[in-house]
C-alpha positions as CSV (number, residue, x, y, z in Angstrom):
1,X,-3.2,-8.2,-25.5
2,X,-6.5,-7.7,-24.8
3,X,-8.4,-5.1,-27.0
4,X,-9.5,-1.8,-24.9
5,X,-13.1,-2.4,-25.9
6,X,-13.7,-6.2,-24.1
7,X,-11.4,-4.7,-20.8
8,X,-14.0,-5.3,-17.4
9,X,-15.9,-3.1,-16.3
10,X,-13.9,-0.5,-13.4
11,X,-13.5,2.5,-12.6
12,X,-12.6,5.7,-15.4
13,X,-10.0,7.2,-13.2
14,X,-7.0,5.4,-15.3
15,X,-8.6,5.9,-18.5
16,X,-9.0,9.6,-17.7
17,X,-5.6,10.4,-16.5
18,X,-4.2,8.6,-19.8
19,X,-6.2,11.1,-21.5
20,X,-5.0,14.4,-19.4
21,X,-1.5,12.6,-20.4
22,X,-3.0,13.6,-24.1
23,X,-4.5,16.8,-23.4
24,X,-1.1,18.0,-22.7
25,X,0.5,16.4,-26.1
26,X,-1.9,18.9,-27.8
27,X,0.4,20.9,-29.0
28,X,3.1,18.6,-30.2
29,X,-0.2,17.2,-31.8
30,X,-1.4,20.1,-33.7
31,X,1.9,21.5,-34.5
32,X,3.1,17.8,-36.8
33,X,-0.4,18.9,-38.7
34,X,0.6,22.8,-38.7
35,X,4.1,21.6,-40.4
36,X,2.2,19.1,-43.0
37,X,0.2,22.3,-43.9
38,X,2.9,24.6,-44.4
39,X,4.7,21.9,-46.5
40,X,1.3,21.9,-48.9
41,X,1.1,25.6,-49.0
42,X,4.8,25.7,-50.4
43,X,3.4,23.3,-52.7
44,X,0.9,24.5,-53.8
45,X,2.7,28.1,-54.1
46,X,5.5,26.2,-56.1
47,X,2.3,25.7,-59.0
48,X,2.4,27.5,-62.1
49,X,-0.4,29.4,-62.4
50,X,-1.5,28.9,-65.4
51,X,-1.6,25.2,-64.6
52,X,-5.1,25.1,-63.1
53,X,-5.1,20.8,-62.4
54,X,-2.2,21.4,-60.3
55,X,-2.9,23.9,-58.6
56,X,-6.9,21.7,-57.9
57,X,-4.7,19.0,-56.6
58,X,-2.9,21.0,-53.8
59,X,-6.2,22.8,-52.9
60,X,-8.0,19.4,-52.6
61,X,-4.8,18.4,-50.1
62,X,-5.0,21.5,-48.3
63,X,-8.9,21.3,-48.1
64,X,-8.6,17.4,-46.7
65,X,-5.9,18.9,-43.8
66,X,-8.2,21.6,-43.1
67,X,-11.9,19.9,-43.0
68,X,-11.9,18.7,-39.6
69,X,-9.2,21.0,-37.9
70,X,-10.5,24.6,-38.9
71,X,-14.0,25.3,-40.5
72,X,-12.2,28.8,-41.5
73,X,-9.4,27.7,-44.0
74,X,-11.6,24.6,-45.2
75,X,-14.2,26.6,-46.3
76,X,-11.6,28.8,-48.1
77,X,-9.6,26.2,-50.0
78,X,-13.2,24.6,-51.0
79,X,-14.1,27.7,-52.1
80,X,-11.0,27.7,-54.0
81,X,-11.6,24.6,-55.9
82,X,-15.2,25.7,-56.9
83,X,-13.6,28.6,-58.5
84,X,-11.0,26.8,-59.9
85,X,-13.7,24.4,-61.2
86,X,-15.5,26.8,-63.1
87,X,-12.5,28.7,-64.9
88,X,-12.0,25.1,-66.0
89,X,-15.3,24.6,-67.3
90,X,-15.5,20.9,-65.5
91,X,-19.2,20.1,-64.4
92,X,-17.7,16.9,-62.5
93,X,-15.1,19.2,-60.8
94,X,-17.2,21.7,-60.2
95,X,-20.1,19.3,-58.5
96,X,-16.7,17.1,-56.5
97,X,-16.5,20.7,-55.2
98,X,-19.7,21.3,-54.1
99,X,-19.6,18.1,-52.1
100,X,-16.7,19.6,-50.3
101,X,-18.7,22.4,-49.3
102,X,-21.2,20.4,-48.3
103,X,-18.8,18.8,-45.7
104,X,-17.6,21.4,-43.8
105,X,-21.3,23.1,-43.6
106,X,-22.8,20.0,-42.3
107,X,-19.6,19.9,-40.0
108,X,-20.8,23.8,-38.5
109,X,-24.0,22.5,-38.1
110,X,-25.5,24.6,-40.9
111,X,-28.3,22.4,-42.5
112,X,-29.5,24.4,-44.9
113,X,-27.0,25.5,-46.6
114,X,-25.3,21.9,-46.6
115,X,-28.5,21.2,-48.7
116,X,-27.9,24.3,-50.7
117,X,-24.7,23.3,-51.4
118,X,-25.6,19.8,-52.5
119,X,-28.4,20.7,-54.8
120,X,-27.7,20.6,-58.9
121,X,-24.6,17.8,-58.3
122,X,-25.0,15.4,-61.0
123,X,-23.8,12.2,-59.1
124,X,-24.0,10.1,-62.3
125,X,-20.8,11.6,-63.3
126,X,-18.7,11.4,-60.5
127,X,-16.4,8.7,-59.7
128,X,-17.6,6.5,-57.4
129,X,-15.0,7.7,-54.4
130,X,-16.9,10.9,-54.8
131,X,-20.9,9.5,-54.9
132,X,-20.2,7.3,-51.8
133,X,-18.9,10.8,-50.3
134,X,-21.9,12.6,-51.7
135,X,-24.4,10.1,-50.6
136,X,-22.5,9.6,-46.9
137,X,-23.0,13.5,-46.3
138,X,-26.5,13.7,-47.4
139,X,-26.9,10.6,-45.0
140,X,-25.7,12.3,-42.0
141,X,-27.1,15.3,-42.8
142,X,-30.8,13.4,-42.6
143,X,-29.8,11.4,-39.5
144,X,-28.6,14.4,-37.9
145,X,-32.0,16.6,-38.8
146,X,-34.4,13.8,-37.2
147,X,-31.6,13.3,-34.1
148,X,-31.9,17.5,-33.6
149,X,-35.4,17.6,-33.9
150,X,-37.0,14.4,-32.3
151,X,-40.3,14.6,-33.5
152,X,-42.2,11.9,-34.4
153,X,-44.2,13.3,-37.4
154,X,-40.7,14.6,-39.2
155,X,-37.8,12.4,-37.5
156,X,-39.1,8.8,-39.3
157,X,-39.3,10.5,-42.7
158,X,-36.3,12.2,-42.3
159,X,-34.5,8.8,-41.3
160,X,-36.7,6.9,-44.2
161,X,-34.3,9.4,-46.4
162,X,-30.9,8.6,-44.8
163,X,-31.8,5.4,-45.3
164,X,-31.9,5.2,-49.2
165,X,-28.8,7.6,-49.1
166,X,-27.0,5.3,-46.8
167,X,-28.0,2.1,-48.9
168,X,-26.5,4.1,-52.2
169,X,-23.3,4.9,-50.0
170,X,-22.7,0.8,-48.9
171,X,-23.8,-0.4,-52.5
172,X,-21.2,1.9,-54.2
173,X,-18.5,1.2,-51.5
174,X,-15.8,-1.6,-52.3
175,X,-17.1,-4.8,-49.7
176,X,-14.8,-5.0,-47.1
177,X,-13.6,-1.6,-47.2
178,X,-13.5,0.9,-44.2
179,X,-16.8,2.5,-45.5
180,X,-18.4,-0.1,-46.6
181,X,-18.7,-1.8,-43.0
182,X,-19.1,1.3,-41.3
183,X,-22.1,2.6,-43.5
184,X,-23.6,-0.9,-42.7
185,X,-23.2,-1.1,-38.9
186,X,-24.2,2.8,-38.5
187,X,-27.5,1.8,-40.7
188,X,-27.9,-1.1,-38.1
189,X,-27.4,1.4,-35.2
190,X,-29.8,4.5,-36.9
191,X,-32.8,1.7,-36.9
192,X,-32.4,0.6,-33.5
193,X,-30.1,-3.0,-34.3
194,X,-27.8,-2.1,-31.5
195,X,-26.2,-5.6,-31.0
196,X,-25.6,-6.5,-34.7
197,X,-24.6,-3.1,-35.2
198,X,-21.9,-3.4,-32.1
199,X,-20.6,-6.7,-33.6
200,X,-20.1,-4.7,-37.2
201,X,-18.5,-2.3,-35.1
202,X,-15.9,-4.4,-33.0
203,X,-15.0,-6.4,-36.4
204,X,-13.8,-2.8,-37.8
205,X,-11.7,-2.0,-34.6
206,X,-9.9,-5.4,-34.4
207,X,-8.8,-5.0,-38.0
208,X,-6.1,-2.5,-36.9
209,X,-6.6,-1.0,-40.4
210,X,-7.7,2.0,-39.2
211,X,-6.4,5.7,-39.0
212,X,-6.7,7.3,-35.8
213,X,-9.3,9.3,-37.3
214,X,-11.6,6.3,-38.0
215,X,-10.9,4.8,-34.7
216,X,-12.6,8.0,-33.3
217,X,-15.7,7.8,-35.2
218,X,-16.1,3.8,-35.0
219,X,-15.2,4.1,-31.0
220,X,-17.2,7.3,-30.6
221,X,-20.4,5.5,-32.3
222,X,-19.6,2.6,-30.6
223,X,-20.5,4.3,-27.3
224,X,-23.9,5.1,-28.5
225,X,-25.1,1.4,-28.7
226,X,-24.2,1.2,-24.6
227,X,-25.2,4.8,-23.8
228,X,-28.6,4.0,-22.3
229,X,-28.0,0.2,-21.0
230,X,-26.4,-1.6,-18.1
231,X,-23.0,-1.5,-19.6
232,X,-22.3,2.5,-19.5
233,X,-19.0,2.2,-18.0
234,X,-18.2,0.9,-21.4
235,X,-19.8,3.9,-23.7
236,X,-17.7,6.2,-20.9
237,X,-14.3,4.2,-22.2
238,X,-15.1,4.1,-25.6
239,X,-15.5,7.8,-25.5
240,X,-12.1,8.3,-23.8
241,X,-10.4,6.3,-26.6
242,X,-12.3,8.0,-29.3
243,X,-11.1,11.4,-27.5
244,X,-8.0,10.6,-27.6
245,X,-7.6,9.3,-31.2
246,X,-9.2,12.7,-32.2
247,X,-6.3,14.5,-30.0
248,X,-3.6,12.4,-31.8
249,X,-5.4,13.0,-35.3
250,X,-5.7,17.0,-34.7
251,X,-9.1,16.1,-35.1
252,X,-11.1,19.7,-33.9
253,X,-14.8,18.6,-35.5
254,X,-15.4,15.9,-33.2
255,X,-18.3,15.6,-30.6
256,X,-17.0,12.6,-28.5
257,X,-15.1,14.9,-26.0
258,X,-18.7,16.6,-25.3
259,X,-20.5,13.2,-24.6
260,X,-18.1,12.4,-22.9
261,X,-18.7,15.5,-20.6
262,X,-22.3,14.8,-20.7
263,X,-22.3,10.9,-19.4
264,X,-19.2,12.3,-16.5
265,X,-21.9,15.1,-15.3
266,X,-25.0,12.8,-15.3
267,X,-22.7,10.4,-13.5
268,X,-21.8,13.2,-10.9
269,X,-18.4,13.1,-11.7
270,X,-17.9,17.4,-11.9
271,X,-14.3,17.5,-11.7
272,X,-13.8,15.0,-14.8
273,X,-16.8,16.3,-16.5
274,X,-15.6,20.3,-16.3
275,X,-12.5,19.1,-17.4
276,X,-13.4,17.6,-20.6
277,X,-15.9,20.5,-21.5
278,X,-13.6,23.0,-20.9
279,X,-11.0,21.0,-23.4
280,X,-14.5,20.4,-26.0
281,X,-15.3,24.0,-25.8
282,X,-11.9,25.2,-27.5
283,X,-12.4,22.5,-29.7
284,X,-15.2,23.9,-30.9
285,X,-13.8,27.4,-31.0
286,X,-11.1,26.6,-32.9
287,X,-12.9,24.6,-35.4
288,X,-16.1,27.6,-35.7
289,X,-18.3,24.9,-34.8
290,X,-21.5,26.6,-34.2
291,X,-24.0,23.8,-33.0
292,X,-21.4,22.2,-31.3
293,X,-21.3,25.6,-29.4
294,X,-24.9,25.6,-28.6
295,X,-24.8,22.3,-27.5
296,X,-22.0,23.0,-25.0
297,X,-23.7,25.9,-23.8
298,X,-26.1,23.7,-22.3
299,X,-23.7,22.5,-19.9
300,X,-22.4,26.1,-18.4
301,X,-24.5,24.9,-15.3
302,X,-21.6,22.7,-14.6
303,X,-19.1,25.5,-14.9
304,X,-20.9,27.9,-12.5
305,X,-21.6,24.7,-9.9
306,X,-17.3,24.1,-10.4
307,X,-16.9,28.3,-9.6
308,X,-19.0,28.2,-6.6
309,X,-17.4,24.8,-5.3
310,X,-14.3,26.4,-6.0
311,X,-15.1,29.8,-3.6
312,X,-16.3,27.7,-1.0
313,X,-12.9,26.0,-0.7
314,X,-11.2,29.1,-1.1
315,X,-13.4,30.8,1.7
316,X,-12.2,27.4,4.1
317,X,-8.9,28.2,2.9
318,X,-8.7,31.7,4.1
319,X,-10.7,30.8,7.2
320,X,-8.3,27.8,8.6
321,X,-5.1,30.6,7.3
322,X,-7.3,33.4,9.5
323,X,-7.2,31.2,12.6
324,X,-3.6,30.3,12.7
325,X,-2.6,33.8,11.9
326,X,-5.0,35.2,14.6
327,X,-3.3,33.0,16.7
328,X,0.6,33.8,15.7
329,X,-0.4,37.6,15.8
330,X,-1.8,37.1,19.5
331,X,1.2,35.3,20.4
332,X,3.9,37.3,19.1
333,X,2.0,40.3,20.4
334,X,2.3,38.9,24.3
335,X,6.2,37.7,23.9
336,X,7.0,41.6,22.2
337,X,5.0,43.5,25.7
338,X,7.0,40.9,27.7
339,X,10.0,41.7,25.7
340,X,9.5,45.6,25.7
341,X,9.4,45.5,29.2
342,X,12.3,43.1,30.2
343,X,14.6,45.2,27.9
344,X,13.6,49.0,27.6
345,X,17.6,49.5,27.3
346,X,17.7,46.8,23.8
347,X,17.2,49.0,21.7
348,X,18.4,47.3,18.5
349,X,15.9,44.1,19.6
350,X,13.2,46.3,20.0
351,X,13.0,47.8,16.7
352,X,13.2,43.8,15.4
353,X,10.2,43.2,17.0
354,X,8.6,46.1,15.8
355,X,9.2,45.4,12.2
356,X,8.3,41.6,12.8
357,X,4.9,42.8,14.4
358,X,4.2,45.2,12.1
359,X,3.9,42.4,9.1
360,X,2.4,40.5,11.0
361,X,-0.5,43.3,11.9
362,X,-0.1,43.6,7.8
363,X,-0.7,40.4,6.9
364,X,-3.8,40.1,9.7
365,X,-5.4,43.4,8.0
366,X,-5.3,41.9,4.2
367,X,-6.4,38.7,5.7
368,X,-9.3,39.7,7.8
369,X,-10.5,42.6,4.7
370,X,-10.2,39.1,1.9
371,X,-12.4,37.2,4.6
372,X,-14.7,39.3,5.0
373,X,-15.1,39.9,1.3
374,X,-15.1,36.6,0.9
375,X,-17.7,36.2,3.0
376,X,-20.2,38.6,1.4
377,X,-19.4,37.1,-2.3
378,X,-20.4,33.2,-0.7
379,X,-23.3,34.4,1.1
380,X,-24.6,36.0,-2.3
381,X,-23.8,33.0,-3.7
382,X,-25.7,30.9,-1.7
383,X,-28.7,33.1,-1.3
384,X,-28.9,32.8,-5.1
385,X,-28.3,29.2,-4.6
386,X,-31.2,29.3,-2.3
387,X,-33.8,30.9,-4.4
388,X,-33.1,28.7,-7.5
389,X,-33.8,25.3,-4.9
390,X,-36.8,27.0,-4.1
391,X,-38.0,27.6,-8.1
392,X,-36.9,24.2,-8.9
393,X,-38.6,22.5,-6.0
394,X,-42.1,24.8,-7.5
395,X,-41.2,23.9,-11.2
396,X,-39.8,20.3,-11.1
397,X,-43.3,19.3,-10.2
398,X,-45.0,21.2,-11.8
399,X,-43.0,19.9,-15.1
400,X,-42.2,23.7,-16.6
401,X,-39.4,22.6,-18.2
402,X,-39.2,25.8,-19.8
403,X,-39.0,27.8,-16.9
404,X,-35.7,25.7,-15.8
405,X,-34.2,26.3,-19.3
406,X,-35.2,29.7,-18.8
407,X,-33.9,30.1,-15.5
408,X,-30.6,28.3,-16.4
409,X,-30.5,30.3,-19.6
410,X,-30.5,33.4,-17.3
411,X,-27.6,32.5,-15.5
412,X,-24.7,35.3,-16.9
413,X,-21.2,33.6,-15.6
414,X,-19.4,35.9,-17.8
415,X,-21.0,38.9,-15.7
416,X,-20.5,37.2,-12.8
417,X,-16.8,36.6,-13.7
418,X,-16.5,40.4,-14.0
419,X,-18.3,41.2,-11.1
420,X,-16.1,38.6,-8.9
421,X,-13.0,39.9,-10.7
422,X,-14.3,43.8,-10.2
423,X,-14.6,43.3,-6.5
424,X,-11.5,41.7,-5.8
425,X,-9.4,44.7,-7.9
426,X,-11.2,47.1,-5.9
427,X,-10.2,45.7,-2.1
428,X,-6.9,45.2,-3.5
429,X,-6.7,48.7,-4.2
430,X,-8.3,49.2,-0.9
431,X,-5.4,47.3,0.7
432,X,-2.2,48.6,-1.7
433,X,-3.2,52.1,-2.9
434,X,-0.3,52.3,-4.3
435,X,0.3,49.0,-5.8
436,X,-0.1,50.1,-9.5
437,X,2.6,53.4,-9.1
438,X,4.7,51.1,-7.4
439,X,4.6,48.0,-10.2
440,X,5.5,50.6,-13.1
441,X,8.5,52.0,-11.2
442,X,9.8,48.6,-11.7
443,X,9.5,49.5,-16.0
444,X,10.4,52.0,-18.3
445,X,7.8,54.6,-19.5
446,X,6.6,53.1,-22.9
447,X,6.6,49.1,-21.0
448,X,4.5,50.6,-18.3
449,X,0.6,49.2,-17.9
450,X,-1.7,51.5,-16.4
451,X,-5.6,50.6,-16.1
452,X,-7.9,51.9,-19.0
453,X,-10.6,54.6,-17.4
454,X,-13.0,51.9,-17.0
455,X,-10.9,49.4,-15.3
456,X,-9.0,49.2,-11.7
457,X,-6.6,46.5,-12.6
458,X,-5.5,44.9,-16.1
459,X,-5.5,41.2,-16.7
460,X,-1.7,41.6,-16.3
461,X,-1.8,43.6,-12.5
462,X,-4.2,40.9,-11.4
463,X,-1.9,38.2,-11.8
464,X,1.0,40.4,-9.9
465,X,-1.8,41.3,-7.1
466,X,-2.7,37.7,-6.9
467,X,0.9,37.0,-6.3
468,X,1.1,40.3,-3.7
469,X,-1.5,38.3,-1.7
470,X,0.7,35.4,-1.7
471,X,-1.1,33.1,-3.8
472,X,2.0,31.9,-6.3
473,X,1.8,28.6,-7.6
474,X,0.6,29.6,-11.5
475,X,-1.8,26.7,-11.4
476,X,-4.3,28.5,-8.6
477,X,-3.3,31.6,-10.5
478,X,-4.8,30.2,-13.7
479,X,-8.1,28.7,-12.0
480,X,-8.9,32.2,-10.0
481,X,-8.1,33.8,-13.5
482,X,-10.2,31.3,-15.9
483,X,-7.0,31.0,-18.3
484,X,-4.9,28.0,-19.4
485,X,-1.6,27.6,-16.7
486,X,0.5,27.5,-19.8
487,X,-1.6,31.5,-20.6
488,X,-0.3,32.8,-17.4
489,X,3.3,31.6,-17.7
490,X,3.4,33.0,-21.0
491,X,2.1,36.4,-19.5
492,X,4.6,36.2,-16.4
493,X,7.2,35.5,-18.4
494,X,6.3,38.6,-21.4
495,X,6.1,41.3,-18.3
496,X,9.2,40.0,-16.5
497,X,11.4,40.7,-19.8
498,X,10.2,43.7,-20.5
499,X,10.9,45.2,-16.6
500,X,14.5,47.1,-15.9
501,X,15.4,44.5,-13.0
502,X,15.3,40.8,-13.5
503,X,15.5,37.1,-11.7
504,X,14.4,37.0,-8.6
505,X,15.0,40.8,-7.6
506,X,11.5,41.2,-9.6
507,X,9.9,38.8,-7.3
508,X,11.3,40.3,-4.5
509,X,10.0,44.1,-4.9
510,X,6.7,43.0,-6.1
511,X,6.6,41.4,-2.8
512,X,8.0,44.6,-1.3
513,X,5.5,46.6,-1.8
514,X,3.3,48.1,1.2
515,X,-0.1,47.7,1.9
516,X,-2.1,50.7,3.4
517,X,0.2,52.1,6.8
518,X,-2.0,50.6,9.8
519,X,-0.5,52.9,12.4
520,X,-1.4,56.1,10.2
521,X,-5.1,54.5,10.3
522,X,-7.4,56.1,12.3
């Protein structure tokens, strides 16, 4: 079989879709390593407590579970072994600690204090498992300062240092070992050697040695050395692969998943490309990465251009539905004036009719007051669209690169989330007045939800009024909401047992409820 990494050159659809496959195994993922943790735990609370080496051990296990799943707990159980380090009185402990520390801190994207933390270690007494870890973080921790800052006064001095480190890190490492080669062929790639680096690289991935973990960072590296050549289809594979070894791994510390974004957006591939921020975003959340943060929050362009692509689709929708109920209504309003007059004496038919063309006047109302709202929130939308054209076509040539960051830096989608979620609670209300009364009738007292003073509808009674408008598939649910489709399924579900009727009934009086009487309207 051939290996993924010397596969032709074709198109990332495949490769993406096995990777959605893994997006969706997340949880199986994470809760194997959730079980492995609460196994350590008993462990460790199984420890006497006066025996301190013990109860080091289990920290250290926890601590190695924890460092690139959740910043949060690492940083405790590191914590725990400093302390436990210094009731000990053990100078090597206490500095093995440190290094620990100094992990995790670099893994936030907290420079400084990574330094802090590594300053005092006396590496001369450490085993060498624990200098070729001191000397690997202190080596990413230079690499990474002249990558953030790119200046050419600071960023060769501050690779010159990563350098020595790195060369300290491969001469201590056992040859042929996992770090050993990678140290070299990351040294290779750090200095510009991208094709002897690649061949360092493809030697570690064909030795099938490897833990998922390290297929990530060797494939995720990997993608760098094609990043800006010919061959990008390749860096956009390799990122996909290390993606999804960091998914099987539980791996939450990872950046490959926002390259990956990155390269799909340049590429103009949105869909893909919101996709896999939106998936390296909780990432980063979960793990407290806060530069990893920042650097996502460069990309929220992409998730206000997928919002406004997704209201224009919407607005086609409720257009093409507009027409063809336009066109039912007119219809059914000729046959029931032929009808009324062919059979005045039919009484029982005529109040069918009646009923059938009052929903359908119903439906036309709530359709053509959605429209038009519709309407008003596009037309802002592309009158702001409009005047941000205009400022780039002035600035672009101009080169005031800062005034686009600024600009794009200005752009508030959580506001505009609220305002778009604001406006469509109050024409609901406009349509159903009574929609809320109504809903809690269907609870008892101390299960009913009523809107705070500052709101018009809870999270909860949007995703019933969303369904009152028809719209019930949970996955369009879930994109007009901004949640997960396994969030509102879990909400749906929580309100449904909590409600006197159940089944379908629910369904059916949610559905049942009136919208403002038309014939009382003046």
């Amino acid at each position: 079989m051939t290996p993924f990494f010397l596969l032709a050159d074709s198109d990332t659809n495949d490769s993406f879709e096995e990777l959605k496959v893994e997006f969706g195994r997340k949880g199986i993922y994470d809760g194997q390593k959730e079980a492995h943790i609460r196994v350590l735990k008993n462990t460790l609370n199984q420890v006497r407590a006066d025996n301190l080496k013990g109860q080091f051990d289990a920290c250290n296990k926890l601590y190695e579970e924890y460092k690139s799943y959740q910043y949060d707990s690492a940083y405790v159980y590191a914590n725990k072994l400093l302390s436990i380090s210094n009731t000990l009185h053990d100078k090597p402990k206490e500095d093995f600690s440190k290094i620990k520390v100094g992990f995790i801190l670099l893994s936030s994207g907290m420079f400084k204090e990574t330094f802090d933390s590594m300053r005092g270690i006396d590496v001369h007494d450490l085993d060498n498992g624990a200098k070729v870890e001191y000397y690997s973080i202190v080596m990413r921790a230079y690499y990474d300062l002249a990558n953030y800052n790119s200046d050419r006064h600071y960023a060769p001095a501050y690779t010159a240092t990563a350098n020595k480190y790195i060369d300290s890190a491969i001469a201590l490492s056992k040859p042929g070992s996992y770090d050993n080669i990678y140290f070299t062929g990351y040294k290779k790639f750090k200095n510009g050697f991208n094709d002897e680096a690649a061949v360092i690289f493809y030697r570690l991935l064909n030795s099938k040695t490897l833990t998922e973990h390290q297929k990530a960072i060797v494939t995720s590296t990997l993608s760098n050395v094609y990043l800006n050549t010919p061959q990008q289809e390749k860096s956009i594979k390799l990122l996909i692969q290390a993606t999804i070894s960091d998914i099987r791994s539980s791996t939450k510390e990872t950046i490959a998943l926002f390259w990956l974004a990155e390269i799909l957006y340049k590429k103009g591939d949105i869909k893909n490309a919101y996709v896999a921020l939106e998936h390296a975003l909780a990432d980063a959340e979960f793990y407290g990465a806060r530069q990893r943060k920042v650097q996502i929050g460069t990309l929220l362009p992409i998730v206000a251009s997928e919002k406004l692509l997704f209201i224009e689709r919407e607005e086609k929708l409720y257009i093409r539905s507009l027409s063809m109920i336009t066109v039912l209504a007119v219809s059914i309003i000729v046959v029931s004036i032929l009808l009324y007059k062919r059979n005045k004496k039919l009484k029982t038919k005529e109040k069918i009719i009646e009923k059938v063309n009052e929903k359908l006047m119903e439906g036309t109302k709530i359709k053509e007051d959605y429209i038009g709202y519709f309407f008003n929130v596009i037309s802002g939308y592309i009158l702001q669209l409009e005047r941000i054209k205009r400022s780039v076509d002035t600035k672009l040539p101009a080169k005031k690169y800062d005034d686009l960051q600024l600009m794009a830096n200005n752009i508030n989608i959580k506001k505009e989330r609220e305002t778009l979620f604001n406006t469509f609670d109050q024409v609901f209300i406009k349509i159903f007045p009574n929609f809320v009364e109504e809903f809690n009738t269907l609870f008892k007292k101390e299960n009913q939800i009523w809107p705070k003073e500052n709101e018009v509808l809870t999270t909860d009674l949007r995703i019933f009024a969303l369904m009152r408008m028809g719209i019930t598939d949970t996955e369009t649910i879930a994109k007009i909401l901004e949640y997960s489709e396994k969030t509102i399924y879990v909400y749906k579900m929580r309100i449904k047992a909590k409600a006197i009727i159940h089944g379908d009934e629910f369904d059916h009086r949610i559905m049942a409820i009136k919208a403002v009487d038309i014939n009382s309207k003046s």
